[in-house]
C-alpha positions in Angstrom: -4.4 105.6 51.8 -5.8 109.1 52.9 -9.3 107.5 52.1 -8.9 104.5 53.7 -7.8 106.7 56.8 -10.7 109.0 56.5 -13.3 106.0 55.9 -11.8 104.7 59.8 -12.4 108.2 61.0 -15.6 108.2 59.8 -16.4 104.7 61.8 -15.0 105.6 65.0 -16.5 108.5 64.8 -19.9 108.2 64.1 -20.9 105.6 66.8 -22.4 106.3 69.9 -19.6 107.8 73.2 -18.9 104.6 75.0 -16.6 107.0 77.6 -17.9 106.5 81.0 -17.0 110.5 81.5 -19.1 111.6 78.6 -22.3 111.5 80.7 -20.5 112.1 84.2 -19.3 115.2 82.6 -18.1 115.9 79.1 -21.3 116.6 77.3 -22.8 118.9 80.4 -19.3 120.7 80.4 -20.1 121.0 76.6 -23.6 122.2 77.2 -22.4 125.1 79.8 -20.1 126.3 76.9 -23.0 126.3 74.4 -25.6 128.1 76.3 -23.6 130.4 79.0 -20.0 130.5 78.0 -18.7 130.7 81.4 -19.8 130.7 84.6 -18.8 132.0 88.0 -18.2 128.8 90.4 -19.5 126.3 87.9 -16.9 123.9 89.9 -19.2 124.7 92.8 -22.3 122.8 91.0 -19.5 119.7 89.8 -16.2 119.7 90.3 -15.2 117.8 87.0 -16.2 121.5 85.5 -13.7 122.8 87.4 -10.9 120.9 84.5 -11.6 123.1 82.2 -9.7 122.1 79.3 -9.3 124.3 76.0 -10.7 121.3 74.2 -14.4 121.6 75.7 -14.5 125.1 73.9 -13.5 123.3 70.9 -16.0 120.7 71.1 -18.7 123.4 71.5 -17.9 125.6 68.6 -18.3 122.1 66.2 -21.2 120.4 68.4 -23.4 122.4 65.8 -26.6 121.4 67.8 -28.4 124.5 66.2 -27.9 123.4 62.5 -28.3 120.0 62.4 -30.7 118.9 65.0 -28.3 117.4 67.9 -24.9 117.6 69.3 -22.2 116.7 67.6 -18.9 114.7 69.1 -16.6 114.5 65.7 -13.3 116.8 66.9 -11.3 113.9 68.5 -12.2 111.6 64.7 -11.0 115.2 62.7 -8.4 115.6 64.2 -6.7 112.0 64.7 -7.6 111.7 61.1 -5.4 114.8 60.3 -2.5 113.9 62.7 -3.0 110.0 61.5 -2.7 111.3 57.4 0.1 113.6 58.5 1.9 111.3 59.8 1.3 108.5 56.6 2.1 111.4 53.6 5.0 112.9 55.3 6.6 109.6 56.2 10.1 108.6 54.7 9.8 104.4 55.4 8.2 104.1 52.2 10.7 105.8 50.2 13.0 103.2 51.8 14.6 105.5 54.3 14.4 105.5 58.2 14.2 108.4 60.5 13.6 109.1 64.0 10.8 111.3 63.1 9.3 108.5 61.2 9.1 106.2 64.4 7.1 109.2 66.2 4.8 109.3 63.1 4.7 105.4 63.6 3.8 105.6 67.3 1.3 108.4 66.0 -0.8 105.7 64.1 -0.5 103.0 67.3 -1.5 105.6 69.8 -4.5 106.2 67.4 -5.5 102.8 66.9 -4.8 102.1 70.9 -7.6 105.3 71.8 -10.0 104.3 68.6 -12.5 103.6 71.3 -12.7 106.7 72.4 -12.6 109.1 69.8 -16.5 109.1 69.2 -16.2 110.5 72.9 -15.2 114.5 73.5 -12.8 113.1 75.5 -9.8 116.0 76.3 -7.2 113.2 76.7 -6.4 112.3 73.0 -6.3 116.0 71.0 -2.7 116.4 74.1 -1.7 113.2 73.5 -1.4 113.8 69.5 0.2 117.2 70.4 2.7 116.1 72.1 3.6 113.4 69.6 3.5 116.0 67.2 5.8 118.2 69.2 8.8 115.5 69.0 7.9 114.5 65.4 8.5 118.3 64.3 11.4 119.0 66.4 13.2 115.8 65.2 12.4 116.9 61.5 13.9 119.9 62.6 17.1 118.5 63.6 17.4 116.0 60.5 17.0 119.3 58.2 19.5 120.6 60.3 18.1 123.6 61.4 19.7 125.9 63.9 17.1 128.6 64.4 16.0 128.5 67.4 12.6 130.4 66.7 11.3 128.0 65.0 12.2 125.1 67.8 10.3 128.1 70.0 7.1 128.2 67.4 7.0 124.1 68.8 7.5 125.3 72.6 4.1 127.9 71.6 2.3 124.8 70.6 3.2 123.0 73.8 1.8 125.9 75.8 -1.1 125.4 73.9 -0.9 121.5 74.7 -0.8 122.3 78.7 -3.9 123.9 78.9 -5.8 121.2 76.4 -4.3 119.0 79.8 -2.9 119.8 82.8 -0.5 116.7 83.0 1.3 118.1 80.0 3.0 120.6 81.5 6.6 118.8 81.8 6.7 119.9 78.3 7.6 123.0 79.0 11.4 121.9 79.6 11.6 122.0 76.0 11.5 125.9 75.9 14.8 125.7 77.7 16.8 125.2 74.6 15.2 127.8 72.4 15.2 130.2 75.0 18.9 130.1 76.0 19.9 130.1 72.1 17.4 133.0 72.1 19.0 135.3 74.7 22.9 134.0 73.7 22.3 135.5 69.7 20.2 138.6 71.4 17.2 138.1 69.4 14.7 140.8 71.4 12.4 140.5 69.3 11.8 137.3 68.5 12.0 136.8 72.5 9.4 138.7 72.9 7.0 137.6 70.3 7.0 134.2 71.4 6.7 135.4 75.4 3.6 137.3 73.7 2.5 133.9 72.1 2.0 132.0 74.9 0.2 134.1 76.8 -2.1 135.1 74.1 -2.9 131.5 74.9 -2.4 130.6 78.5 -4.8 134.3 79.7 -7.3 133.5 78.9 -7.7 129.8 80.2 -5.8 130.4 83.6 -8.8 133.5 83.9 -11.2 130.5 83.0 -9.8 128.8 85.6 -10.3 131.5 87.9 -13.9 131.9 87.2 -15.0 128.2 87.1 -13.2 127.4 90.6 -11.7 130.8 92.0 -8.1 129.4 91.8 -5.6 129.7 89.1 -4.7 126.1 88.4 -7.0 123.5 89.6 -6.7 121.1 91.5 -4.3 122.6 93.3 -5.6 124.7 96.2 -2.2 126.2 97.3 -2.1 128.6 95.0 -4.6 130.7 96.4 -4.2 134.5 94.9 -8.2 135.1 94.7 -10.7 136.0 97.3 -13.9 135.9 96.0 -17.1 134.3 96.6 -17.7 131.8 94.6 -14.1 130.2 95.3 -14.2 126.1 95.5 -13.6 124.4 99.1 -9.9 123.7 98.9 -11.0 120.3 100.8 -12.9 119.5 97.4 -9.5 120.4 94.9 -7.5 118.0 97.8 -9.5 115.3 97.3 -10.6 115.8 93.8 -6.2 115.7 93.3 -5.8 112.9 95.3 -8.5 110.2 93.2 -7.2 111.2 90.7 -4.0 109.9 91.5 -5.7 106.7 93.5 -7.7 105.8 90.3 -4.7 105.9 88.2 -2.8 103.8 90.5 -5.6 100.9 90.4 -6.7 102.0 94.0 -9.9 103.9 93.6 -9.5 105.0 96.9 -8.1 108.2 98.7 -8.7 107.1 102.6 -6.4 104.0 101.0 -2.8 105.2 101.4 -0.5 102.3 99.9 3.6 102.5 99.9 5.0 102.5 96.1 6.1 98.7 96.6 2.4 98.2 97.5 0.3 99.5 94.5 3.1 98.8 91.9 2.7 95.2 91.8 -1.1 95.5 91.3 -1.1 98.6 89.2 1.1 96.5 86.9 -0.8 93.3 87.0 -3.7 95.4 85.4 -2.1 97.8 82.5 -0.3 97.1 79.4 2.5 95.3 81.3 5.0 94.7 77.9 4.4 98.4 76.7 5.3 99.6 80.7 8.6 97.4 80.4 9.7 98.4 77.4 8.8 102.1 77.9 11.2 101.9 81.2 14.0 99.5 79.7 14.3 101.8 77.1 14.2 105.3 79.1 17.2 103.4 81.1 19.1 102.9 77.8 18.8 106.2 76.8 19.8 107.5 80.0 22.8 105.5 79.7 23.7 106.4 76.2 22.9 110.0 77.5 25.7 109.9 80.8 28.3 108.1 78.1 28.0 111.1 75.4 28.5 113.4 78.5 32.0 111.8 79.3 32.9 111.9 75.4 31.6 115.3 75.5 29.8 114.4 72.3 26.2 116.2 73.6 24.0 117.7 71.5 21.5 120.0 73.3 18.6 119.8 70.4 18.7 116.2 70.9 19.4 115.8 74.7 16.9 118.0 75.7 14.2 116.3 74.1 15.0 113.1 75.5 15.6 114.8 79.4 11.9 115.6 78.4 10.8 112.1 77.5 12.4 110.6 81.1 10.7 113.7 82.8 7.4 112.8 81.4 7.5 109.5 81.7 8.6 109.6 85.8 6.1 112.6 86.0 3.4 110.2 84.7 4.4 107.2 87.1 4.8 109.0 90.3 1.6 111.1 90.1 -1.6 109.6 88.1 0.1 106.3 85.7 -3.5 105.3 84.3 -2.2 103.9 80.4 -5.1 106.5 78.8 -3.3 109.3 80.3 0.4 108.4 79.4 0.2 105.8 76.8 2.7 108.7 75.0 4.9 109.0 77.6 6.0 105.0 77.5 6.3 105.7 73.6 8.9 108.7 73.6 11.5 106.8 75.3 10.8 103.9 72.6 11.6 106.0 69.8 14.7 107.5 71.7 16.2 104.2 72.3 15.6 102.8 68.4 17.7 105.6 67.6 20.4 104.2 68.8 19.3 100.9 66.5 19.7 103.0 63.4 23.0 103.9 63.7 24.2 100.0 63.8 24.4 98.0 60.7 21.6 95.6 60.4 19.2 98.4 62.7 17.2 99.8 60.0 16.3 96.1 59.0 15.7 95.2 62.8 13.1 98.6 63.0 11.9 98.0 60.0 10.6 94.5 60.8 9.6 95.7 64.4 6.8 98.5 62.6 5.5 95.8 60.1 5.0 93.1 63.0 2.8 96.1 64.9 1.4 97.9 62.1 0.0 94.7 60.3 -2.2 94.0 63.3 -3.2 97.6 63.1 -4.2 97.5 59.8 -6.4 94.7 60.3 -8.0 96.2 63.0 -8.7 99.2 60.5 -10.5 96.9 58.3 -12.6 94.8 60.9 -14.1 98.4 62.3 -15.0 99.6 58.7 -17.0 96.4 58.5 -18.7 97.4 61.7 -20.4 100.5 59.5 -24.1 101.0 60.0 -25.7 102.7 57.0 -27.6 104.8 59.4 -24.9 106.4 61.2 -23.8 107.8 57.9 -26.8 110.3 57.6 -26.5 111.0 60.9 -23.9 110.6 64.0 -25.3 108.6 66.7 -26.7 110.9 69.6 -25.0 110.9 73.1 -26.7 108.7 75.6 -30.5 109.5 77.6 -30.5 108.1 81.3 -33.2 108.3 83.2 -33.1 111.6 85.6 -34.9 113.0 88.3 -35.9 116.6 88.6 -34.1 118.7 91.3 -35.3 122.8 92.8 -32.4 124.3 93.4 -33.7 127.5 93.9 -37.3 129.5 93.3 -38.0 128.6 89.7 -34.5 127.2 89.3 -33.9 123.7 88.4 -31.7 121.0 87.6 -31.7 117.1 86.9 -29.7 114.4 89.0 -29.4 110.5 87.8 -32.0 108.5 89.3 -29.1 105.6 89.6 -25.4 106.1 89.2 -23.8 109.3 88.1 -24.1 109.7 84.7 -26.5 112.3 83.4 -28.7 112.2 80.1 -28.9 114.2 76.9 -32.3 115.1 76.8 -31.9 117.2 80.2 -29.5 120.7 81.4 -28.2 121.5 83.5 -27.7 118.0 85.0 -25.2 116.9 87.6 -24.7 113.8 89.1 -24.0 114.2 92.7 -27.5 114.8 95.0 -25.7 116.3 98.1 -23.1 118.9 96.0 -26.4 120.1 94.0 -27.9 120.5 98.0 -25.2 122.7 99.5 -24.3 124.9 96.6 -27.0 128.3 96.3 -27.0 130.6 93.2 -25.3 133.8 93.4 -28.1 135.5 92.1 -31.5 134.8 90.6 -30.4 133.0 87.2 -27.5 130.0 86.6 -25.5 132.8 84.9 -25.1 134.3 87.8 -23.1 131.2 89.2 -22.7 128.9 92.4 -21.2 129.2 95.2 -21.7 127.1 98.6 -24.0 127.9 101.1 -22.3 129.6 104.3 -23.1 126.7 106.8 -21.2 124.5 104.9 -18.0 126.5 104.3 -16.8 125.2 107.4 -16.9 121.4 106.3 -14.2 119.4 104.9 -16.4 118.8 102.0 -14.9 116.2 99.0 -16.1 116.2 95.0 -19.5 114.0 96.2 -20.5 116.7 99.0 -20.0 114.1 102.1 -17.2 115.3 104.9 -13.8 113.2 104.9 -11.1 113.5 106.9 -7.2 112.7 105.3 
């Protein structure tokens, strides 16, 4: 079985990134890591810089460009292929036996097969994604073994820290700390307190003073937290738009100007994404919420439990109200899922129900394995396919200084750096010095504009 999950790797791995983003702005992101680590007002020169997620770093340590001739992309296959076989040897349905752990480790291999198309891309969506399912696998385990320390429920609250700056989106997981922390404080355990406070922000430091560097805020996009004055700081017109298509694109609008009521975009939103996954994910968050209100009047609560699933329902309405594209909250529809079928366990023909539930999804899963290992090329084996070459246009940015814009669209090409894809950004940014290490930052006649991401004016 761990073969025949590593050989599936190894095929969606190896193929060429078909992720629009890729060229719009994962591999340059990648590039800027490689050959200048970080940069003063990179988000200046492209605002899709400005995300900044812990994974790029990752990416660029394994890109490996120096020993074997190009870049790289095989983090996202390693490291689905090491939840994905983490989730098969650990599993208890083949031993006969049901847990709710189990169903995350299920949904683990679904989510996995649902994103295979992606994971020959450096993507930063899927490594959070397989955290956070990892996250409630663990802390279920850790309520089936019955454990009651609450530092090791806190070692799982470190890892979600660690999760929020892989992806901003993530960061309703922090409600999970709540339990660990009051259980903490309540059996005065100083120094474990403090060694998990220390944790997490060995971790969060140094990306939120990424963050500040990049764009000269310390979470972007969000310009009202303004605590920096320096010169390279982003227009806050550019994190206002930049926030609001994100939310328009995810909400099947693709346009910010476009304001739409809920009862507008809903309908339409629907009509276009996985509509039996969305019911099911909702139905289900109901029932638990239902379940959840009737152990409250039976005073039959258990906080280990509880508070993992007031996480799920927070994630999941988190996710709908603000960005609901399927790629960014696929997870977040399977939580509430895996809450619900735990109330199917405890009835008397459940486990049989569940059980025939997994084989009617997992079948087609496996078959979908098998038809991409048939897709293997024997030249990808000697060497990963390269990322894609577009044709570019050379651009002076300053004396001596230059850069590469597409000569159509917006993605940019391998063979060029630095390349961006926006003409009129590239024309109102200057260097802050005489080389790209010394950063961007935008000329002074156009500080006064209410520039967006592209570099035209907009008004909201």
């Amino acid at each position: 079985m761990v073969l025949f999950v590593c050989i599936c790797m190894l095929v969606y791995t190896v193929g060429k990134p078909v992720h629009y983003d890729t060229m719009l702005y994962h591999f340059q992101a990648i590039k800027w890591i490689e050959e200048y680590g970080v940069v003063p007002g990179l988000g200046n020169l492209h605002n899709r810089f400005a995300y900044n997620s812990a994974f790029m770093p990752l990416q660029a340590l394994f890109s490996l460009d120096w020993l074997v001739g190009q870049p790289l992309h095989t983090v996202n296959g390693f490291v689905a292929g090491v939840f994905l076989i983490y989730a098969i040897i650990t599993n208890q349905l083949w031993n006969g036996k049901i847990r709710l752990s189990d169903l995350f480790k299920v949904m683990t291999g679904i989510y996995v097969c649902y994103t295979s198309g992606l994971i020959s891309s450096p993507s930063s969506d899927i490594l959070p994604m397989l955290m956070i399912l990892y996250i409630c696998t663990k802390w279920c385990e850790l309520i089936e073994s019955d454990v009651m320390d609450s530092s090791m429920y806190g070692f799982l609250c470190i890892l979600g820290v660690y999760t929020i700056t892989l992806k901003l989106s993530a960061a309703v997981c922090v409600i999970l700390a709540i339990w660990p922390a009051i259980k903490l404080i309540q059996e005065k355990k100083w120094k474990e307190i403090v060694l998990h406070i220390v944790g997490g922000l060995v971790i969060v430091i140094p990306w939120l003073a990424r963050n500040v560097i990049i764009s000269g805020y310390l979470l972007y996009p969000y310009p009202q937290i303004d605590l920096f004055n320096v010169d390279w700081k982003m227009p806050a017109s550019v994190l206002e738009y930049d926030s609001r298509e994100i939310i328009a694109w995810g909400r099947d609008i693709f346009s910010v100007e476009k304001k739409e009521a809920l009862w507008e975009w809903v309908p339409h939103w629907f009509d276009h994404s996985m509509r039996t996954l969305i019911v099911l994910g909702f139905v289900c968050g109901i029932i638990w919420l239902a379940m959840f209100v009737n152990r409250i009047i039976k005073k039959k609560t258990d906080m280990r439990q509880d508070i993992l699933g007031i996480y799920g329902i927070l994630a999941l309405l988190s996710w709908f109200f603000s960005a609901p594209l399927i790629r960014y909250g696929m997870v977040y529809l399977l939580i509430p899922i895996c809450l619900c079928a735990q109330y199917c366990l405890n009835m008397r023909k459940g486990k049989l129900l569940i059980k025939a539930a997994i084989m009617v999804v997992l079948i087609p899963v496996g078959v979908s394995y098998l038809g991409s290992i048939q897709s293997l090329q024997y030249q990808s084996l000697i060497m990963q396919d390269d990322y894609e070459w577009n044709l570019t246009e050379e651009m002076e940015l300053a004396p001596g200084v230059k850069v590469w814009i597409p000569a159509e669209g917006d993605q940019c090409s391998a063979d060029v750096f630095p390349c961006v894809p926006y003409r009129k950004m590239v024309e109102r940014v200057e260097l802050r010095g005489t080389t790209l290490k010394d950063g961007f930052r935008i000329k002074p006649e156009y500080c006064s504009l209410h520039l967006n991401a592209y570099g035209d004016e907009w008004t909201e």
